[in-house]
C-alpha positions as a Markdown table, in Angstrom:
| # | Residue | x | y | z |
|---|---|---|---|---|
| 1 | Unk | 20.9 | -5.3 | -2.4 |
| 2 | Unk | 17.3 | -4.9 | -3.5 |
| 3 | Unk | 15.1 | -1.9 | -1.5 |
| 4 | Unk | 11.8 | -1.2 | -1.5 |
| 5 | Unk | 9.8 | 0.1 | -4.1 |
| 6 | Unk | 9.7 | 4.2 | -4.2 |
| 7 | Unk | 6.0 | 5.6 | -3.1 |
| 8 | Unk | 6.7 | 8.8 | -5.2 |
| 9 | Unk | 5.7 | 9.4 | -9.0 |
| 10 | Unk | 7.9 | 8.0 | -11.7 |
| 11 | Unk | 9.3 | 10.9 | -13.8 |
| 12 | Unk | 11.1 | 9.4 | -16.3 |
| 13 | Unk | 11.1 | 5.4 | -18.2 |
| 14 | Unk | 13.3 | 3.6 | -20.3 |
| 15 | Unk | 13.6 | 0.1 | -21.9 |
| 16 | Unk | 15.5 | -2.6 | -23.6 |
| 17 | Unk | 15.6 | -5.9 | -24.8 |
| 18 | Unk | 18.2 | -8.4 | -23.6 |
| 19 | Unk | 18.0 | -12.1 | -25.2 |
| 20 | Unk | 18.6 | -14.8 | -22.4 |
| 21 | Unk | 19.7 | -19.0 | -22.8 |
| 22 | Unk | 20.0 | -21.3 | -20.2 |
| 23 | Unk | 23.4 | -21.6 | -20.5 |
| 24 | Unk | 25.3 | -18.5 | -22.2 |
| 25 | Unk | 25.0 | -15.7 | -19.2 |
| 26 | Unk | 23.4 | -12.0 | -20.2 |
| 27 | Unk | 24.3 | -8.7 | -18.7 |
| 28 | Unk | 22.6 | -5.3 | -18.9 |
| 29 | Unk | 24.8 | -2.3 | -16.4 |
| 30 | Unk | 22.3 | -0.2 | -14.4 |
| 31 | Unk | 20.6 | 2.8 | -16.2 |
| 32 | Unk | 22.7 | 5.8 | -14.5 |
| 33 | Unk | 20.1 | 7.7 | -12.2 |
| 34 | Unk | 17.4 | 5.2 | -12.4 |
| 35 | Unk | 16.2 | 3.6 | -9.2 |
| 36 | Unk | 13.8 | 1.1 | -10.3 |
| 37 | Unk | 13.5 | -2.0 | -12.9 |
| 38 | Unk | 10.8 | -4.2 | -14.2 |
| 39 | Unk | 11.7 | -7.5 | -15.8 |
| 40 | Unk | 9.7 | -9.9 | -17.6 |
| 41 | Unk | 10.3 | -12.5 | -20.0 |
| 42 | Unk | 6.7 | -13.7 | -21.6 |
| 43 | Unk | 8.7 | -16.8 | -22.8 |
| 44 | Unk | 10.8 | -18.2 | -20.2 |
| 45 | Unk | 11.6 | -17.7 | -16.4 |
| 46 | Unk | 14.3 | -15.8 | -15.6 |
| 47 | Unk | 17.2 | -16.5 | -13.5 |
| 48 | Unk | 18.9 | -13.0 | -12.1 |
| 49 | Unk | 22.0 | -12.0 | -9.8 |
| 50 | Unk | 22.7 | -8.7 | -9.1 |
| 51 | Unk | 26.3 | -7.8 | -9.7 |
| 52 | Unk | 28.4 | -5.2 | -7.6 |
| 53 | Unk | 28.8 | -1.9 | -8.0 |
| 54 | Unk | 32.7 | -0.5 | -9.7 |
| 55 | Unk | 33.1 | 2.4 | -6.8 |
| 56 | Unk | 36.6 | 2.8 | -8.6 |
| 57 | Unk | 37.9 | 2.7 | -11.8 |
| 58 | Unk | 41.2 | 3.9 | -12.1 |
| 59 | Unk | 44.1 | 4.1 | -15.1 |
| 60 | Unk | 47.5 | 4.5 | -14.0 |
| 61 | Unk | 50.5 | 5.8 | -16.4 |
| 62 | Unk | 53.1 | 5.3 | -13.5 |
| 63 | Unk | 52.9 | 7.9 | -11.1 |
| 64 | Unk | 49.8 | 9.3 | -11.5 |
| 65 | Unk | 45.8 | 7.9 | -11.4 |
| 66 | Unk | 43.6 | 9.0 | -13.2 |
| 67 | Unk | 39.6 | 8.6 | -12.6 |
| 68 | Unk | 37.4 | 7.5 | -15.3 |
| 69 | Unk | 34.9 | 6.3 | -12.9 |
| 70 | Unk | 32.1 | 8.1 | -14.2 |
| 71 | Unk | 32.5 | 7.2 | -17.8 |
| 72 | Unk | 32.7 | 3.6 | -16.9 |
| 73 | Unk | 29.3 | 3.7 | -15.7 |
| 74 | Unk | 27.5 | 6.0 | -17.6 |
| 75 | Unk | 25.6 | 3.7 | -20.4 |
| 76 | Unk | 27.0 | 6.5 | -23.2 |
| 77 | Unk | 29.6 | 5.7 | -26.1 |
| 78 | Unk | 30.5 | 9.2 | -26.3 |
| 79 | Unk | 32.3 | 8.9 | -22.8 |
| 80 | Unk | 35.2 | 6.4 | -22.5 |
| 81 | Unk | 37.9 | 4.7 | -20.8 |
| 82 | Unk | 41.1 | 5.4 | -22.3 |
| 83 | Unk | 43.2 | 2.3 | -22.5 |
| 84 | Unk | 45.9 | 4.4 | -25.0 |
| 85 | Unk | 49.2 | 2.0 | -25.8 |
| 86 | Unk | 49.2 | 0.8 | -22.1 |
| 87 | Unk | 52.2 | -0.9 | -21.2 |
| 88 | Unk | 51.9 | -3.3 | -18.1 |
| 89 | Unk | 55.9 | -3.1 | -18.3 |
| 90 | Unk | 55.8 | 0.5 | -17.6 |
| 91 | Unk | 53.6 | 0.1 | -14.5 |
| 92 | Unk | 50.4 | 1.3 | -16.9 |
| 93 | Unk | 47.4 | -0.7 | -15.4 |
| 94 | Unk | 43.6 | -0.5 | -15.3 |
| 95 | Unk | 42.5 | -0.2 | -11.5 |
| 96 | Unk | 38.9 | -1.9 | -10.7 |
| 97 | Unk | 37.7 | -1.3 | -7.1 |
| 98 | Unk | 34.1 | -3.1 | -5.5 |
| 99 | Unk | 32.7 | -2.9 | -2.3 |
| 100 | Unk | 32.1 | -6.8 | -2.5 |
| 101 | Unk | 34.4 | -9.6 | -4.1 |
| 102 | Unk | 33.2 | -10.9 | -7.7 |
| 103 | Unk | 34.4 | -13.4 | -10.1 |
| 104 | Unk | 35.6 | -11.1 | -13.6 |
| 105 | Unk | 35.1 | -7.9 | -15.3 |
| 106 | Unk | 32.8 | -7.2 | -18.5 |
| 107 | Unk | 34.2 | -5.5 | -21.1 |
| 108 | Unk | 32.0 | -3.1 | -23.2 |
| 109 | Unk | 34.1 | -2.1 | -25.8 |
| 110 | Unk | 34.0 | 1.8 | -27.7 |
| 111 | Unk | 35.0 | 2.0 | -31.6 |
| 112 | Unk | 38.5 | 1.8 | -31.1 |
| 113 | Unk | 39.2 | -2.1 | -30.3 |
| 114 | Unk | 42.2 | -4.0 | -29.0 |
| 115 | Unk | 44.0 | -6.1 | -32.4 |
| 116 | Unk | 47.5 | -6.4 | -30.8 |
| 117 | Unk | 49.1 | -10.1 | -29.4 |
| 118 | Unk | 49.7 | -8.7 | -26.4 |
| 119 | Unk | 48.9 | -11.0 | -23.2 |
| 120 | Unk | 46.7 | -9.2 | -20.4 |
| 121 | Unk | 46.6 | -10.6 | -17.3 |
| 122 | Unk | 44.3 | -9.7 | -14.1 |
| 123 | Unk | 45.9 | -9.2 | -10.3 |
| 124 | Unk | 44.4 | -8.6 | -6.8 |
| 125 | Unk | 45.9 | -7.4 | -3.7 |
| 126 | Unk | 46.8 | -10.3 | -1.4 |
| 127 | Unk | 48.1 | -7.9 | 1.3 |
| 128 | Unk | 48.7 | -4.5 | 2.0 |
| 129 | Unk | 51.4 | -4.3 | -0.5 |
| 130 | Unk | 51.3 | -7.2 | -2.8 |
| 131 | Unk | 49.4 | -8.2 | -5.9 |
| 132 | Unk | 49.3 | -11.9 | -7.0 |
| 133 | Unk | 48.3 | -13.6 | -10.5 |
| 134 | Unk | 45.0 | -14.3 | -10.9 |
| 135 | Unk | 44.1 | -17.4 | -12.7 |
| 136 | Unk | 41.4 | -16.6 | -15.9 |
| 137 | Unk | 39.5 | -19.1 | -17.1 |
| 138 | Unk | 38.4 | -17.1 | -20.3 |
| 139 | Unk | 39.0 | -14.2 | -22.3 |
| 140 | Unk | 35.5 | -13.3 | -24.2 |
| 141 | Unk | 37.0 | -10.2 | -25.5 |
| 142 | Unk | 39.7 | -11.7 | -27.3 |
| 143 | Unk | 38.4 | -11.3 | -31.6 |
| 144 | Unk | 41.0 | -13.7 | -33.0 |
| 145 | Unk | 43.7 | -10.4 | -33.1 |
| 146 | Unk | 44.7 | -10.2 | -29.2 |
| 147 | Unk | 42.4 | -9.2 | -26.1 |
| 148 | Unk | 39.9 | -6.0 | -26.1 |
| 149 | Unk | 38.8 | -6.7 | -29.5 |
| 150 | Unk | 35.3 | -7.1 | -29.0 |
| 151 | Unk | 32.8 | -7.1 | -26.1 |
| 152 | Unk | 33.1 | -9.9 | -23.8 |
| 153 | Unk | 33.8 | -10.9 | -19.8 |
| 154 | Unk | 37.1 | -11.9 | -18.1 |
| 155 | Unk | 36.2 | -14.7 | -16.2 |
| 156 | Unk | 38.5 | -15.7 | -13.3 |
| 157 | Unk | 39.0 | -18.9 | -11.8 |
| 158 | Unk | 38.1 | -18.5 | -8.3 |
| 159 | Unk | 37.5 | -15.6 | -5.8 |
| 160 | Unk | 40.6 | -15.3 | -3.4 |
| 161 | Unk | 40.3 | -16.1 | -0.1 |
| 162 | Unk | 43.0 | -13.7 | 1.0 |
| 163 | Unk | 42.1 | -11.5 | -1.3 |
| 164 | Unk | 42.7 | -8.2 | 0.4 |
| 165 | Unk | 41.0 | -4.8 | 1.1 |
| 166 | Unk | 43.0 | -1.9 | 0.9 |
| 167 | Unk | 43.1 | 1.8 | -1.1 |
| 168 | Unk | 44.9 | 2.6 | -4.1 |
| 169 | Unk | 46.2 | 6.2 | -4.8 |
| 170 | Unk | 44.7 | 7.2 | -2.5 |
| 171 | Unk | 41.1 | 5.8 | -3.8 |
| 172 | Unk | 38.4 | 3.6 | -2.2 |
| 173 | Unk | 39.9 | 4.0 | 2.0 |
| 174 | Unk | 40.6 | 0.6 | 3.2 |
| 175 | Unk | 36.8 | -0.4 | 2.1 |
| 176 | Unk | 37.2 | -2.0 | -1.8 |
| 177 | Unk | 38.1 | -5.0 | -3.4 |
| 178 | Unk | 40.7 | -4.5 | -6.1 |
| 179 | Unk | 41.7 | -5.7 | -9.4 |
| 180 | Unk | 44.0 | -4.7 | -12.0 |
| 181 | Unk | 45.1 | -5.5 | -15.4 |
| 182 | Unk | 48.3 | -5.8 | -16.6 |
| 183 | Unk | 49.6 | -6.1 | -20.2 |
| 184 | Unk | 52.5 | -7.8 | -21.1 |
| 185 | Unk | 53.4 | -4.8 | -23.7 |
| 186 | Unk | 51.8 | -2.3 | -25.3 |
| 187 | Unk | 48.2 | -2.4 | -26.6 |
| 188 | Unk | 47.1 | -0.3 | -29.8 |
| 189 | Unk | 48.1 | 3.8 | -29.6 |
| 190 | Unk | 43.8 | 4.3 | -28.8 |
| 191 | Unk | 42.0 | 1.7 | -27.1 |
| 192 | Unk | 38.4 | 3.0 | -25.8 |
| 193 | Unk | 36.5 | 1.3 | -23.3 |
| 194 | Unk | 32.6 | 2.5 | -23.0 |
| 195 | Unk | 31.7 | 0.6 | -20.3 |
| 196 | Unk | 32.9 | -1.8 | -17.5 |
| 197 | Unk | 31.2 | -3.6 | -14.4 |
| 198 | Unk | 31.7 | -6.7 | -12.3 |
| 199 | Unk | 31.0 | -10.1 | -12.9 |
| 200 | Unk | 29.0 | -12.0 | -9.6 |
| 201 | Unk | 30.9 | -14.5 | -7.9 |
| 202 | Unk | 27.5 | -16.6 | -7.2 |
| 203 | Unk | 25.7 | -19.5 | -8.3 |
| 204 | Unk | 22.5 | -19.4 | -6.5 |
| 205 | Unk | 20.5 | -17.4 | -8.7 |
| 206 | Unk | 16.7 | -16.0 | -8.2 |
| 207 | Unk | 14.2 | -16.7 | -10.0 |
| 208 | Unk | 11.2 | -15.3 | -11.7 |
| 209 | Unk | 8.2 | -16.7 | -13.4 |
| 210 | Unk | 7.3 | -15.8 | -16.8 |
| 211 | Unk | 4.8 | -13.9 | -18.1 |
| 212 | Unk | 5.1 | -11.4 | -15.1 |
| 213 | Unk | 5.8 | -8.3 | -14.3 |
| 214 | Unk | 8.5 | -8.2 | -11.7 |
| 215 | Unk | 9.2 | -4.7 | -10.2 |
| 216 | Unk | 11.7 | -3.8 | -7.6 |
| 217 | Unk | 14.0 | -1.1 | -6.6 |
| 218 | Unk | 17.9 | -0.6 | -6.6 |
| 219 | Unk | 20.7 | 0.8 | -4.3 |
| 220 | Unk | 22.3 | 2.3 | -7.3 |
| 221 | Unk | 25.4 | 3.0 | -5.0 |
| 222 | Unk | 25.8 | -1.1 | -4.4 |
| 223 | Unk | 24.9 | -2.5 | -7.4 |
| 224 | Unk | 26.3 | -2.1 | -10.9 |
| 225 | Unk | 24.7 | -4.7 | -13.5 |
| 226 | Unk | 22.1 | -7.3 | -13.5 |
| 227 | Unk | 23.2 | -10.9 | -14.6 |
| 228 | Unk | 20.4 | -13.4 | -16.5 |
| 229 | Unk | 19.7 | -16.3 | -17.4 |
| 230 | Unk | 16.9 | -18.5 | -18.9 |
| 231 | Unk | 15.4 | -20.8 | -16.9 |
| 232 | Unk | 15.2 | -23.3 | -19.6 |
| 233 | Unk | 15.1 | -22.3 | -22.6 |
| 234 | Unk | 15.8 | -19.1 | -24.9 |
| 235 | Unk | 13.9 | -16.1 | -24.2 |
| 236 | Unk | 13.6 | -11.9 | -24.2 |
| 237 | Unk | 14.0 | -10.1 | -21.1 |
| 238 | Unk | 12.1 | -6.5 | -20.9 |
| 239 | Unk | 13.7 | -4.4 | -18.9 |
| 240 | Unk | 12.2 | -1.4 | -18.1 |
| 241 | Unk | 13.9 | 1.3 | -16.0 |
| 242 | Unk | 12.2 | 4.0 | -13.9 |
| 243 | Unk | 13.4 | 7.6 | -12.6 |
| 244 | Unk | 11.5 | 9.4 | -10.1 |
C-alpha cells in the first residue's frame, strides 16, 4: 500500500505524538489530504501495519442510507457520525464498507457517548443476500454503562472466509467488504461518532529501527489508519504528516 515518495515541495506539515507498548496496539487515522508520513520512535523500534481504507460508511434508518463517509474520516470533532437512538430491531444499522477484509472497527467517540445496556453486535455479508453473526472477541468501547461509551476497537474473532463482496444501497459496486452493526434496542437519543476506520487482519508486522527517520508515502484512497506497536518496550512514536 505504500508508494513512492513525492519529488515535489512539501506545502504544508503536521505532527503528533502516539505512545506505543509491546503489547497494547496504537492507532493514529490518516491526516485527510496528506500524502506522506515520517515515524520515529528515539526510544524503541516500531512495529507498523497499515490498516484499510473505510470507502463506505453508511447509517440506515430503514429505508433510506445515509452517507457520513466524509465525516468518518475527516480527523475533526466538529463533524460526526450520528448514531441517534438506533434500533437494530427497526432495521437501523451502521454500514462499514473496505476494499480489503480486516479484523474490527475503531471507535473514536464525539461528546455524546453511548451509557445504555443495550447489546451491539457486528454482521458481514456471507452471500449476496445474507448477513451472518460475527463472533467479537472484545468490546474496548464498552465504559462500564453499555457499548460506545468511550474510545476503543471491536475486535472480531476471525476474518470470514466466505465473507462476501457485494453493494449496499446502492454503495461500494460489487467491489467492498462489509460490516454492520446491529443493536439489540435503542442506544441513547444522540450518540456522536467522530471518527471510525478498520482494524488490520495481520500479524506480520514491519519493522523500523529507532532513532530514525522513516519517510514514506501513502495511497490515501487504500489506506485509512496506521497500526503500532513497540518493539519491546514502551516508547513515543513522531508522526509527522506532509502535504504537497
Amino acid at each position: 500500500m505504500a508508494q513512492a515518495v513525492f519529488d515535489s515541495p512539501i506545502r504544508e506539515i503536521k505532527g503528533e505524538q502516539v505512545s506505543v507498548d509491546k503489547t497494547n496496539v496504537a492507532y493514529t487515522a490518516l491526516e485527510p489530504g496528506y500524502h506522506e508520513v515520517i515515524l520515529d520512535c528515539a526510544a524503541e523500534g516500531i512495529k507498523f501495519l497499515l490498516n484499510p481504507a473505510l470507502e463506505c460508511v453508511l447509517v440506515a434508518n430503514g429505508t433510506t442510507y445515509t452517507d457520513y463517509t466524509s465525516y468518518a474520516k475527516d480527523k475533526s470533532s466538529s463533524t460526526h457520525v450520528p448514531l441517534d437512538a438506533m434500533n437494530g430491531a427497526k432495521s437501523q444499522y451502521l454500514y462499514l464498507g473496505a476494499p480489503d477484509t480486516f479484523k474490527g472497527v475503531y471507535v473514536d467517540m464525539g461528546t455524546n457517548i453511548g451509557n445504555t445496556a443495550v447489546n451491539v453486535a457486528w454482521q458481514y455479508p456471507s452471500d449476496a443476500i445474507n448477513f451472518t453473526a460475527l463472533t467479537v472477541d472484545s468490546d474496548g468501547t464498552n465504559n462500564g454503562g453499555g457499548p460506545l461509551g468511550k474510545d476503543g476497537a471491536f475486535i472480531f474473532n476471525s476474518v470470514p472466509a466466505n465473507w462476501h463482496k457485494r453493494s449496499i444501497g446502492g454503495y461500494g459496486g460489487s467491489d467492498l467488504y462489509w460490516v454492520r452493526m446491529v443493536t439489540d434496542a435503542a442506544l441513547n437519543a444522540t450518540v456522536d461518532v467522530n471518527e471510525l476506520f478498520s482494524i488490520n487482519k495481520g500479524t506480520d508486522y514491519g519493522y523500523l529501527k529507532k532513532d530514525e527517520d522513516h519517510r514514506f508515502s501513502l495511497n490515501t484512497q487504500k489506506v485509512g489508519a496506521i497500526q503500532l506497536l513497540s518493539a519491546a518496550n514502551t516508547g513515543t512514536v513522531n508522526v509527522t504528516w506532509i502535504k504537497h
